[in-house]
C-alpha positions as a Markdown table, in Angstrom:
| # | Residue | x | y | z |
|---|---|---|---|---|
| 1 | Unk | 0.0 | 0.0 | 0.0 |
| 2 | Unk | 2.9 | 1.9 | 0.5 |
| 3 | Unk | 4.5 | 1.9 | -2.7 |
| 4 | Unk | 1.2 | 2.9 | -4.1 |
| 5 | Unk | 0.2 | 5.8 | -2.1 |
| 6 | Unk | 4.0 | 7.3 | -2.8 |
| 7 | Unk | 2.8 | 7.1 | -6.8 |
| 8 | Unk | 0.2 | 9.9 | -5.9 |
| 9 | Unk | 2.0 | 12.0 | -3.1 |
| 10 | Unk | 5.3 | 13.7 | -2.9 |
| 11 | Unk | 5.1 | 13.2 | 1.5 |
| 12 | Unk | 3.3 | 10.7 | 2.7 |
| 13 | Unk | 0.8 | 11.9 | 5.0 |
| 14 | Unk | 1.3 | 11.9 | 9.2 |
| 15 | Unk | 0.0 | 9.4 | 11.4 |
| 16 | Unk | -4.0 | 8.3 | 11.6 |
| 17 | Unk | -4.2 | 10.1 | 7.6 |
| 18 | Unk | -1.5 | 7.4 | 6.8 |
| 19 | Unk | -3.4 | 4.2 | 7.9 |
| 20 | Unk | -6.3 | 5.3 | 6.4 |
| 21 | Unk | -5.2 | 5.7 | 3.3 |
| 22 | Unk | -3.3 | 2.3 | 3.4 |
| 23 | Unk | -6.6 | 0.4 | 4.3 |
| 24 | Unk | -8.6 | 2.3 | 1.8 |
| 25 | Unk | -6.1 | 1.3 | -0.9 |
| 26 | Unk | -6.2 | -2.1 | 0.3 |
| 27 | Unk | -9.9 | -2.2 | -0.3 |
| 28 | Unk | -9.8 | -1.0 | -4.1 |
| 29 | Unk | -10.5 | -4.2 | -6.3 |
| 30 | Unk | -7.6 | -5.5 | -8.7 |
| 31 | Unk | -8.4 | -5.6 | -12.2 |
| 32 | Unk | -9.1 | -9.2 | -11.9 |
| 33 | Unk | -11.5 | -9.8 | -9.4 |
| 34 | Unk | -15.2 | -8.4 | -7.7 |
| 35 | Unk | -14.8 | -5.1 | -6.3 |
| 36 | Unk | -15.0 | -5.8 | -2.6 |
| 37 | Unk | -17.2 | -2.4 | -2.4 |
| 38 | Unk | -18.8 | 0.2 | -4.8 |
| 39 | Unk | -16.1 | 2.6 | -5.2 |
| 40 | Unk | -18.1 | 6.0 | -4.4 |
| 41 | Unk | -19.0 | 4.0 | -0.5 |
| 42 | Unk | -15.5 | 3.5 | -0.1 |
| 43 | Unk | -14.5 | 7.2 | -1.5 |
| 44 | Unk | -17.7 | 8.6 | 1.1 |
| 45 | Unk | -16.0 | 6.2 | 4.2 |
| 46 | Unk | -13.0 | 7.0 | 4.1 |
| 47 | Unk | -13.5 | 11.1 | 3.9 |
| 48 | Unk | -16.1 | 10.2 | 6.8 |
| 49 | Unk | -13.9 | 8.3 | 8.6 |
| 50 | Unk | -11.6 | 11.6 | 8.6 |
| 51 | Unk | -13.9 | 13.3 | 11.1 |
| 52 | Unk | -13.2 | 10.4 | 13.7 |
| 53 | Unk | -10.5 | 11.9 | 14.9 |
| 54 | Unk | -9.1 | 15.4 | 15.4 |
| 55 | Unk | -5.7 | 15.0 | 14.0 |
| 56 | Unk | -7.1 | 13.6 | 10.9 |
| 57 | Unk | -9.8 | 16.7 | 10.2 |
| 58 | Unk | -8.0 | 18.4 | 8.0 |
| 59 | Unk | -7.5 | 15.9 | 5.7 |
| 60 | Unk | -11.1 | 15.6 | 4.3 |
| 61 | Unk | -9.9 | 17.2 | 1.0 |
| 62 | Unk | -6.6 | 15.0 | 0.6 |
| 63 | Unk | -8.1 | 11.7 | 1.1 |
| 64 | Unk | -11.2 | 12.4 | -1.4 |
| 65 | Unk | -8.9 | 13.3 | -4.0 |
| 66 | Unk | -6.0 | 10.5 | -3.4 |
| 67 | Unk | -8.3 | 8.0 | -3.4 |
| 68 | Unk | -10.6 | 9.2 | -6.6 |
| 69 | Unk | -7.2 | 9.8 | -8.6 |
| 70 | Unk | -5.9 | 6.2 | -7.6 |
| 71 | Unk | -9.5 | 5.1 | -8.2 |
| 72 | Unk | -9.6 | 6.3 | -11.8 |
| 73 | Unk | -6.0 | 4.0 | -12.6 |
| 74 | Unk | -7.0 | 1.1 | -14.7 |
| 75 | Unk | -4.4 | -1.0 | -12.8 |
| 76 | Unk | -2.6 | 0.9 | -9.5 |
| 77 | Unk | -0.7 | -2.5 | -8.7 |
| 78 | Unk | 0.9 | -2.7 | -12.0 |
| 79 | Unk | 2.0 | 0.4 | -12.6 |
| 80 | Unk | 5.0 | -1.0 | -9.8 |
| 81 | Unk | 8.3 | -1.7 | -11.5 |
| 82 | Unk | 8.9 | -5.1 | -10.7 |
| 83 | Unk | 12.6 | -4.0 | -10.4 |
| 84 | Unk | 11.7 | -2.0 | -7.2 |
| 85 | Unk | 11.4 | -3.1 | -3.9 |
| 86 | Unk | 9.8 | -0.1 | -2.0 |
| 87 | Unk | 7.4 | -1.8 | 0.2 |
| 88 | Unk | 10.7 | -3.5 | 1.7 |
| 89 | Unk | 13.3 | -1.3 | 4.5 |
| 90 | Unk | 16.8 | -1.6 | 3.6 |
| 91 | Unk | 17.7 | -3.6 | 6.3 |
| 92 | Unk | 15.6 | -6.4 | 5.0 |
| 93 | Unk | 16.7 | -6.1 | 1.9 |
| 94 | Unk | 20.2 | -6.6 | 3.0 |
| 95 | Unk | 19.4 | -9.2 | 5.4 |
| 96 | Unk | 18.0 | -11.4 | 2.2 |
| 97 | Unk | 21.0 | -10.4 | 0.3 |
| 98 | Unk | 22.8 | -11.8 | 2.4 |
| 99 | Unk | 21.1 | -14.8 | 3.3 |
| 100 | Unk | 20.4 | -15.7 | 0.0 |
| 101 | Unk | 22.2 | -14.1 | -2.9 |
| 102 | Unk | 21.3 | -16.0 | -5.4 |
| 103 | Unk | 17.8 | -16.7 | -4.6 |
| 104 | Unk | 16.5 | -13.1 | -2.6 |
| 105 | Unk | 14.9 | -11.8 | -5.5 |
| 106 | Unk | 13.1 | -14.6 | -6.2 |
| 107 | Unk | 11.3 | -14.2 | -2.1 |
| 108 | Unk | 10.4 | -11.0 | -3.3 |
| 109 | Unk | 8.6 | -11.6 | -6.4 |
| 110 | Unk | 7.2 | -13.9 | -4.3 |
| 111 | Unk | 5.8 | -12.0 | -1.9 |
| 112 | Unk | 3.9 | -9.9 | -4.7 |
| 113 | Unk | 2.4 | -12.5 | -5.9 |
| 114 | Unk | -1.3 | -13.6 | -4.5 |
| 115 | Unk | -1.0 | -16.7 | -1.8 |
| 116 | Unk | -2.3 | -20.1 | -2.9 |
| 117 | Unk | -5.2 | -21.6 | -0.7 |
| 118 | Unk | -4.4 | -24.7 | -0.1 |
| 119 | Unk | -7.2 | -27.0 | 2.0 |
| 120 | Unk | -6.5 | -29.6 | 4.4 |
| 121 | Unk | -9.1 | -32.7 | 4.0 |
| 122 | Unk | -10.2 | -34.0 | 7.7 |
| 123 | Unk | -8.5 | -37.4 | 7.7 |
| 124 | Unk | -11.3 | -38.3 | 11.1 |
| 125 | Unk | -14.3 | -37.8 | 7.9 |
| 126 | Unk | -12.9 | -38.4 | 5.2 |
| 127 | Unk | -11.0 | -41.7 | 5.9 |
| 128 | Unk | -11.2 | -44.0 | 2.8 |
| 129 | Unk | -10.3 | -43.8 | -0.8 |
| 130 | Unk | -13.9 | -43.9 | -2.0 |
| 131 | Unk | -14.7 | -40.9 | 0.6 |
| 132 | Unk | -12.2 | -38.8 | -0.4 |
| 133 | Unk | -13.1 | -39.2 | -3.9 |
| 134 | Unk | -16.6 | -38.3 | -3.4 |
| 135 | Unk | -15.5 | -34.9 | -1.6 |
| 136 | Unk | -13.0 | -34.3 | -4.8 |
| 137 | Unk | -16.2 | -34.7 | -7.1 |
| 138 | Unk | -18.0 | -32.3 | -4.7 |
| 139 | Unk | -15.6 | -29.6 | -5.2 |
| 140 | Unk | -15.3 | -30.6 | -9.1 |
| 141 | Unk | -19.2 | -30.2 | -8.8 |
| 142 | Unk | -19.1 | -27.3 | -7.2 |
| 143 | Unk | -16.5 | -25.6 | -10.4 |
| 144 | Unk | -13.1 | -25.3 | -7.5 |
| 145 | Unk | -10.5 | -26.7 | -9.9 |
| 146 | Unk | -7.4 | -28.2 | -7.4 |
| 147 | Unk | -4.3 | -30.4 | -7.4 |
| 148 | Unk | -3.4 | -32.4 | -5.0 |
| 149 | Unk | 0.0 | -32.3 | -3.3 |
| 150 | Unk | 1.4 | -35.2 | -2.2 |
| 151 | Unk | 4.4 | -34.1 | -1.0 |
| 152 | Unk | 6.5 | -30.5 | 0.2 |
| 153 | Unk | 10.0 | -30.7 | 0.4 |
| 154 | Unk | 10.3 | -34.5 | 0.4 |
| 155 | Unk | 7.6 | -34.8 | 3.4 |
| 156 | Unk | 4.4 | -36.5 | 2.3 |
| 157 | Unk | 1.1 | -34.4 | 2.7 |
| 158 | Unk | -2.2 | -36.0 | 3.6 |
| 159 | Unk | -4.9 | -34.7 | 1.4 |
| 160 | Unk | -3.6 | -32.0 | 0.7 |
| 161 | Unk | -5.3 | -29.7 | -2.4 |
| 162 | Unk | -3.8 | -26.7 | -4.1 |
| 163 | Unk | -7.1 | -24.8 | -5.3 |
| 164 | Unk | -6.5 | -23.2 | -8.6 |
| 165 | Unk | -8.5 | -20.5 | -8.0 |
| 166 | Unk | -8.9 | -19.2 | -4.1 |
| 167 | Unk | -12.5 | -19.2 | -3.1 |
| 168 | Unk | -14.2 | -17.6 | 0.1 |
| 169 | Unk | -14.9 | -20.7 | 2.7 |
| 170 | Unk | -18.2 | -20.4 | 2.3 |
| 171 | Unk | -17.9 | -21.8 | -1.0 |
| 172 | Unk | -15.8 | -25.1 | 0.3 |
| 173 | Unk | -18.6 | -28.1 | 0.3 |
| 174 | Unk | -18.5 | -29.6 | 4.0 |
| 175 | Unk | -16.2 | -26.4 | 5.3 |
| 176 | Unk | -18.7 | -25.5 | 8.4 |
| 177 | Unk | -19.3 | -29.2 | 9.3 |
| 178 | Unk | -15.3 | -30.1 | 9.1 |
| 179 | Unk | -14.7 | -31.5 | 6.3 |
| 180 | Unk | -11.8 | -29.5 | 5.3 |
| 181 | Unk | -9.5 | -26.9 | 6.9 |
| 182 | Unk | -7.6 | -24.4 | 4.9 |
| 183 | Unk | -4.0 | -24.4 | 5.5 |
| 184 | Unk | -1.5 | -23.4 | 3.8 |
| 185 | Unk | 1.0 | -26.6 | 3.0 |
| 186 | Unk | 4.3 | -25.6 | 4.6 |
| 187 | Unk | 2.6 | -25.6 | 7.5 |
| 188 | Unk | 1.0 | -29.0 | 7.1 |
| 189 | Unk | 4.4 | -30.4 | 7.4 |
| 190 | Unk | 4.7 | -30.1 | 11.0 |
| 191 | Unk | 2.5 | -32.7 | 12.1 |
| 192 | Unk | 3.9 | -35.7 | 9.7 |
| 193 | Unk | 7.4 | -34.7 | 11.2 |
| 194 | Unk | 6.5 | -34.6 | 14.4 |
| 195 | Unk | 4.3 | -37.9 | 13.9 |
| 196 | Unk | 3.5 | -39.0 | 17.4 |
| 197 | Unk | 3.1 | -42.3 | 18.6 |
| 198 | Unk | -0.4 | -43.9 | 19.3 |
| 199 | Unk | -1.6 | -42.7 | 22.8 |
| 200 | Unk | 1.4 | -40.1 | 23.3 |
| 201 | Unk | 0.9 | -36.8 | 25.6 |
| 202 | Unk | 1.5 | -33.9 | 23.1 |
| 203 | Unk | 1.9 | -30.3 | 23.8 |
| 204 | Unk | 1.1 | -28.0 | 20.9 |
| 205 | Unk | 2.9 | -24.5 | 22.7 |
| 206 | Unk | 2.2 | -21.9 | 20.9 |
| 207 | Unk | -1.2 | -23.3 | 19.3 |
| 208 | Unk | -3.7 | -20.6 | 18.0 |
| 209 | Unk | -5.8 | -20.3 | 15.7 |
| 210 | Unk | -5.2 | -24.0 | 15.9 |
| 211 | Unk | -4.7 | -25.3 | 12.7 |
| 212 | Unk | -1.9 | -27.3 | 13.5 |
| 213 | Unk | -3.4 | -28.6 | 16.5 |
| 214 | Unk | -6.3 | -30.0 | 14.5 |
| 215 | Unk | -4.1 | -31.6 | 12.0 |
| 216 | Unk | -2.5 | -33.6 | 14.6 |
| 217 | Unk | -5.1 | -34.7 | 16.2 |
| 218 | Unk | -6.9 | -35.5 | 12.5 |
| 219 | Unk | -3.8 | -37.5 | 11.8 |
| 220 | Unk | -2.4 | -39.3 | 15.4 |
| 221 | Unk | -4.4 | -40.8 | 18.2 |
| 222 | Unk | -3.4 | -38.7 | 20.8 |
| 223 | Unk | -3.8 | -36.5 | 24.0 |
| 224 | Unk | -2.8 | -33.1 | 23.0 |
| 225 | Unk | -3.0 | -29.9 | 24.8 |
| 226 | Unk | -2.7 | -26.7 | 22.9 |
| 227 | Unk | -1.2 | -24.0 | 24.6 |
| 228 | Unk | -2.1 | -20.3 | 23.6 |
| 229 | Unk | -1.2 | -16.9 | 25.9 |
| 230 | Unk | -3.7 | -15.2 | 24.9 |
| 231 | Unk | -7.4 | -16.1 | 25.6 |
| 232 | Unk | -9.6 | -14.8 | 22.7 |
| 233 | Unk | -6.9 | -16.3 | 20.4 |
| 234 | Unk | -7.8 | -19.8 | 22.8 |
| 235 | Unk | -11.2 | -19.6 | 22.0 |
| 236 | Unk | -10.6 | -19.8 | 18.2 |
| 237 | Unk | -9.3 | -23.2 | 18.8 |
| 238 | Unk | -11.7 | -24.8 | 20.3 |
| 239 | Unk | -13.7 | -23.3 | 18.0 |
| 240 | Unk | -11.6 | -24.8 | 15.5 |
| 241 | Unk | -12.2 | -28.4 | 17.4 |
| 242 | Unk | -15.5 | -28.3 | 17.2 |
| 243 | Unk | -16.0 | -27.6 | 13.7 |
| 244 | Unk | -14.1 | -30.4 | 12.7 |
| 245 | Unk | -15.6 | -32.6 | 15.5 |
| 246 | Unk | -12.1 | -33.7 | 17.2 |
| 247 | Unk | -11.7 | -35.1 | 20.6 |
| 248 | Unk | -8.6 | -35.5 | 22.7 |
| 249 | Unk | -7.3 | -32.2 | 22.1 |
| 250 | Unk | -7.3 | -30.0 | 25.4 |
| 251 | Unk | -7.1 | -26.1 | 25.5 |
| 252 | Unk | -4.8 | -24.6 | 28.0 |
| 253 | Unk | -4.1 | -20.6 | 28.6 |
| 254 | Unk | -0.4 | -19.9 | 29.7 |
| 255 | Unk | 2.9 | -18.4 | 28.1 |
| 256 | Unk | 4.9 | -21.2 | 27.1 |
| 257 | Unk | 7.8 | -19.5 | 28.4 |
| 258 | Unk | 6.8 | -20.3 | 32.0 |
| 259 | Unk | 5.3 | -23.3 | 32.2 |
| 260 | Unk | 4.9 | -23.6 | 36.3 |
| 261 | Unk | 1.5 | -21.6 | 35.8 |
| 262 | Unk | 0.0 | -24.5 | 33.2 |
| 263 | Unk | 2.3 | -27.4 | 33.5 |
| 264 | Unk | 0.5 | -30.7 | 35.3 |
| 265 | Unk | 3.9 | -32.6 | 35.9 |
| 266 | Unk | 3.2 | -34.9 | 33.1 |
| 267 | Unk | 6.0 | -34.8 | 30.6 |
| 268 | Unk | 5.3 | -34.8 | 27.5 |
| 269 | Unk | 6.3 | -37.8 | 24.2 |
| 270 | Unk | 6.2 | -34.9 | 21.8 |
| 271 | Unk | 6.5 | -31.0 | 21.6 |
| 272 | Unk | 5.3 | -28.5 | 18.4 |
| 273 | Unk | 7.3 | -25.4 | 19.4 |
| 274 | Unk | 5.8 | -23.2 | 16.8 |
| 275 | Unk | 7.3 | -20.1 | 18.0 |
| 276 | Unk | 6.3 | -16.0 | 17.6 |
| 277 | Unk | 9.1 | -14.7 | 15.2 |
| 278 | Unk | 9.2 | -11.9 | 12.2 |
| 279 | Unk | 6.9 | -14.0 | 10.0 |
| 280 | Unk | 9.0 | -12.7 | 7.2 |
| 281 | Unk | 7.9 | -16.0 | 5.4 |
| 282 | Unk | 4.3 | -14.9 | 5.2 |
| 283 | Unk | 4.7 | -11.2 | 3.8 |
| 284 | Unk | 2.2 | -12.1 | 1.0 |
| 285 | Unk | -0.6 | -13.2 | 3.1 |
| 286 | Unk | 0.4 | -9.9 | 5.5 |
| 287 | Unk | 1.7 | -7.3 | 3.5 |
| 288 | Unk | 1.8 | -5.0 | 6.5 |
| 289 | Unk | 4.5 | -6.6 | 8.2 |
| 290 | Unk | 7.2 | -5.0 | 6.5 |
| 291 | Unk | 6.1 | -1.5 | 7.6 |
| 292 | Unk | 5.5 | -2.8 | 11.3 |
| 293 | Unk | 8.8 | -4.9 | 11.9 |
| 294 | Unk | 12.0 | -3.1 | 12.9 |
| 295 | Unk | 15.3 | -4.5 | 12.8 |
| 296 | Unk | 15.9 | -4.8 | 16.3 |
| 297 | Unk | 13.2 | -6.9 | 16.8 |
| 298 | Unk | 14.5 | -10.1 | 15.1 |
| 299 | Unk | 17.0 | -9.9 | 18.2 |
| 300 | Unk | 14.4 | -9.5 | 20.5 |
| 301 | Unk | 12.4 | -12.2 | 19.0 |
| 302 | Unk | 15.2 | -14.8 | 18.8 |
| 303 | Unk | 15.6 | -14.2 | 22.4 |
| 304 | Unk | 12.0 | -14.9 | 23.1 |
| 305 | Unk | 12.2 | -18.1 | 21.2 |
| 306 | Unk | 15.2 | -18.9 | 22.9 |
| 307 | Unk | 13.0 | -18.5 | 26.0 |
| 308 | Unk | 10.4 | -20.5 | 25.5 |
| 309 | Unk | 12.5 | -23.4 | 24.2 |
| 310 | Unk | 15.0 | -23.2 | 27.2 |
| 311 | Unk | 11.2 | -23.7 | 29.5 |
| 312 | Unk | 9.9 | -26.6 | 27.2 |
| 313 | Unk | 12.6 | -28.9 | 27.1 |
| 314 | Unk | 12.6 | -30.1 | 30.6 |
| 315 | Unk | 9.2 | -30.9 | 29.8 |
| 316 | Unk | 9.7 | -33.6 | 27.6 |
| 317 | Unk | 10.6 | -36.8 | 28.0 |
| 318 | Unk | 14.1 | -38.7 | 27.3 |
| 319 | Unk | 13.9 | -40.3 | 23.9 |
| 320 | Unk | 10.6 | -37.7 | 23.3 |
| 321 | Unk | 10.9 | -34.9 | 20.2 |
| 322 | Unk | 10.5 | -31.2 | 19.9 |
| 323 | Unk | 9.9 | -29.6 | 16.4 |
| 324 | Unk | 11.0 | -26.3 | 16.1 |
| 325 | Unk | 9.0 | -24.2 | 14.2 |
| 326 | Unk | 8.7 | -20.8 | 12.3 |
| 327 | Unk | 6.8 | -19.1 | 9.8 |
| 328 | Unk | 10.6 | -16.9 | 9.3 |
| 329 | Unk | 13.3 | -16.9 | 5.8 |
| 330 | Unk | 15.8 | -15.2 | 8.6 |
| 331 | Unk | 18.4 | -17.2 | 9.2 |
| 332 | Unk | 18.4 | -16.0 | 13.1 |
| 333 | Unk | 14.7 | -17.7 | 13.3 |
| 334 | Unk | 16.2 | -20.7 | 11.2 |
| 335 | Unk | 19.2 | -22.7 | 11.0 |
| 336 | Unk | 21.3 | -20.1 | 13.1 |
| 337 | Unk | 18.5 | -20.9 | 16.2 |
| 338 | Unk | 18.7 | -24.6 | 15.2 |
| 339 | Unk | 22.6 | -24.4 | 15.7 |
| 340 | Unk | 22.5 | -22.6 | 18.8 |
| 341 | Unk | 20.2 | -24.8 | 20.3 |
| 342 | Unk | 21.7 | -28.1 | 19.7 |
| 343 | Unk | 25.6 | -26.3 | 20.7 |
| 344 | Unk | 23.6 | -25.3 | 23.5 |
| 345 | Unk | 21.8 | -28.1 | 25.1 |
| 346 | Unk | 23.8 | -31.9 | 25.4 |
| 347 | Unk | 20.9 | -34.3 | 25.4 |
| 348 | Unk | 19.7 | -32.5 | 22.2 |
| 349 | Unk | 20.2 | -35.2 | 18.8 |
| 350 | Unk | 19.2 | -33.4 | 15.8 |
| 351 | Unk | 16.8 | -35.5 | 13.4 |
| 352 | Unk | 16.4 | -34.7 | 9.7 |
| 353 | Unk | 13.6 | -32.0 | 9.1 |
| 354 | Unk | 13.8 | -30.0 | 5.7 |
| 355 | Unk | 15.3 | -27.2 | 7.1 |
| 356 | Unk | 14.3 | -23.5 | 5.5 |
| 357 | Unk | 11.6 | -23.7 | 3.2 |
| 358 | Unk | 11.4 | -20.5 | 0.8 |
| 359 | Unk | 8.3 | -19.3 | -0.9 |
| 360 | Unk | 6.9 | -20.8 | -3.7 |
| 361 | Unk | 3.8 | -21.6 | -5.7 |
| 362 | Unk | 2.6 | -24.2 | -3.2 |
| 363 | Unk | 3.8 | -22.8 | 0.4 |
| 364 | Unk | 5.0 | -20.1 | 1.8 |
| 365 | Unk | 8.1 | -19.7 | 4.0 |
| 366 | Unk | 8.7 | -22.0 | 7.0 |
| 367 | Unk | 11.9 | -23.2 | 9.0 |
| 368 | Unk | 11.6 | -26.7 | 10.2 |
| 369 | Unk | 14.2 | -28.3 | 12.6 |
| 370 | Unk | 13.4 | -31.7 | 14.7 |
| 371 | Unk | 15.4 | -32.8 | 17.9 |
| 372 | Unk | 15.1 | -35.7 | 19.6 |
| 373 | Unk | 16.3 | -35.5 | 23.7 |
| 374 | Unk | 18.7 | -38.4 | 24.7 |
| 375 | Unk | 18.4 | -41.3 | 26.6 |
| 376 | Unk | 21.6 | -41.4 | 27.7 |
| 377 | Unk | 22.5 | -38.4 | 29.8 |
């Protein structure tokens, strides 16, 4: 939004004017697709929305003009050169460089591009061949043209569709009674890697909105507690639960970092550390993240992960296996976290995960790193 405002002003406008012009942008249709409002309603909204506050009252004028100009392009995203990277701060820039100078440009043009939606059929439902055929009919029926995925970065998927073209839920045949889940497919590695014995205690730590949860629990006979801090963001789980009519998952509230507050006693067979970080892998789903995110705070996030695994691990059990995960392409919420930890901590044996997954067509951008704790010390 950015990148397009500075096509139509010289200074970008101060504070509240700013964000409302970023979300009005964000509302105007692409060429492509149904206009998400009439334009004139979101022209009249917007310049009312200007009298909401006092610091924004004397822009009335600006944003009725900005927004009619930019309303009157046949094509605002377009008129980007693809060369550019304005939406990005230098120091990300340089940190990608760096990280990856042969492939940086390539996460960028990825993260212009539109997300795929990619749907997660509910193993518990649909649990034989002739089922899940019926349900890929259903969408067929329905016009949703998809591929199935079989596998990301050598770990197998289970029914796992890339739609062709995104449509809302609503749309989805079975969505509100649980049939399928959409989830993007980097992230549906992390249960078949952690893949959890029959009957095992599993702690899902930093769980909401759940979707991971729910795919363990779709996938693995289990006990499973899903940890979130905060408690609306608990509610969407179990929520999420009950929509997809799953049982053995429990919902706990507590910062994983400090487990006396939540923890039973009970160690745990398996751990998803799914931890906060930059979510620099996920820029195209959130575009807004590289105007929020300062540089400073990939320390400070690292040292929260750091954190919160340094609290789990004593809660798992000898021979029992944490995956760390993050939705991050920085190598400081990657494979630099991965080294630290297992330098760090002597019972730790690292197991084969992929590693840094970039985005692509089919995912978007996810680190992956399984440990295992030892038996012998």
């Amino acid at each position: 939004m950015h990148e397009v405002l500075n096509q139509y002003l010289q200074k970008t406008p101060p504070g509240l004017t700013k964000y409302l012009l970023w979300a009005s942008i964000a509302l105007v249709p692409e060429n492509d697709r149904e206009p998400m409002y009439a334009t004139h309603t979101l022209v009249n909204e917007a310049v009312n929305a200007t009298q909401l506050d006092r610091d924004m009252s004397f822009a009335k004028g600006l944003v009725n003009a900005i927004l009619r100009r930019i309303l009157r392009s046949p094509d605002i995203y377009k008129e980007i050169s693809e060369q550019s990277h304005p939406s990005y701060p230098d120091w990300w820039i340089n940190k990608l460089k760096r990280a990856y100078p042969s492939e940086y440009q390539e996460i960028i043009r990825c993260s212009r591009e539109k997300p795929p939606l990619i749907i997660r059929l509910n193993q518990r439902q649909l649990n034989t061949t002739e089922k899940i055929r019926d349900y890929q009919e259903s969408l067929r029926a329905a016009g949703i043209d998809f591929v199935p995925l079989a596998q990301v970065a050598g770990t197998k998927l289970s029914n796992a569709l890339h739609l062709t073209k995104p449509v809302p839920v609503n749309q989805l045949p079975g969505f509100f009674s649980g049939t399928c889940s959409v989830q993007d497919a980097g992230a549906q590695l992390a249960a078949n890697l952690l893949a959890p014995q029959i009957k095992s205690r599993v702690l899902d730590a930093c769980a909401a909105p759940g979707g991971k949860s729910a795919h363990l629990l779709e996938q693995f006979d289990v006990q499973l507690d899903a940890l979130e801090i905060d408690p609306l963001r608990a509610k969407k789980i179990e929520e999420n639960f009950s929509r997809l009519s799953l049982s053995g998952g429990n919902v706990l509230v507590g910062d994983a970092a400090d487990p006396k507050a939540w923890y039973n006693g009970e160690p745990y067979d398996a751990i998803l550390a799914d931890v906060p970080c930059s979510a620099s892998g996920i820029v195209r789903r959130h575009p807004d993240i590289t105007y929020l995110r300062q540089e400073a705070d990939i320390k400070n996030l690292q040292i929260a992960q750091r954190k919160i695994l340094t609290a789990l691990w004593p809660l798992l059990k000898p021979g029992g296996k944490l995956l760390y995960v993050t939705c991050s392409v920085f190598p400081e919420e990657g494979e630099l976290q991965a080294r630290w930890w297992l330098n760090s901590v002597p019972d730790a044996v690292r197991l084969e995960a992929p590693g840094q997954l970039l985005p692509s067509m089919n995912h978007d951008g996810f680190f992956y790193a399984l440990f295992e704790k030892s038996k012998k010390h």
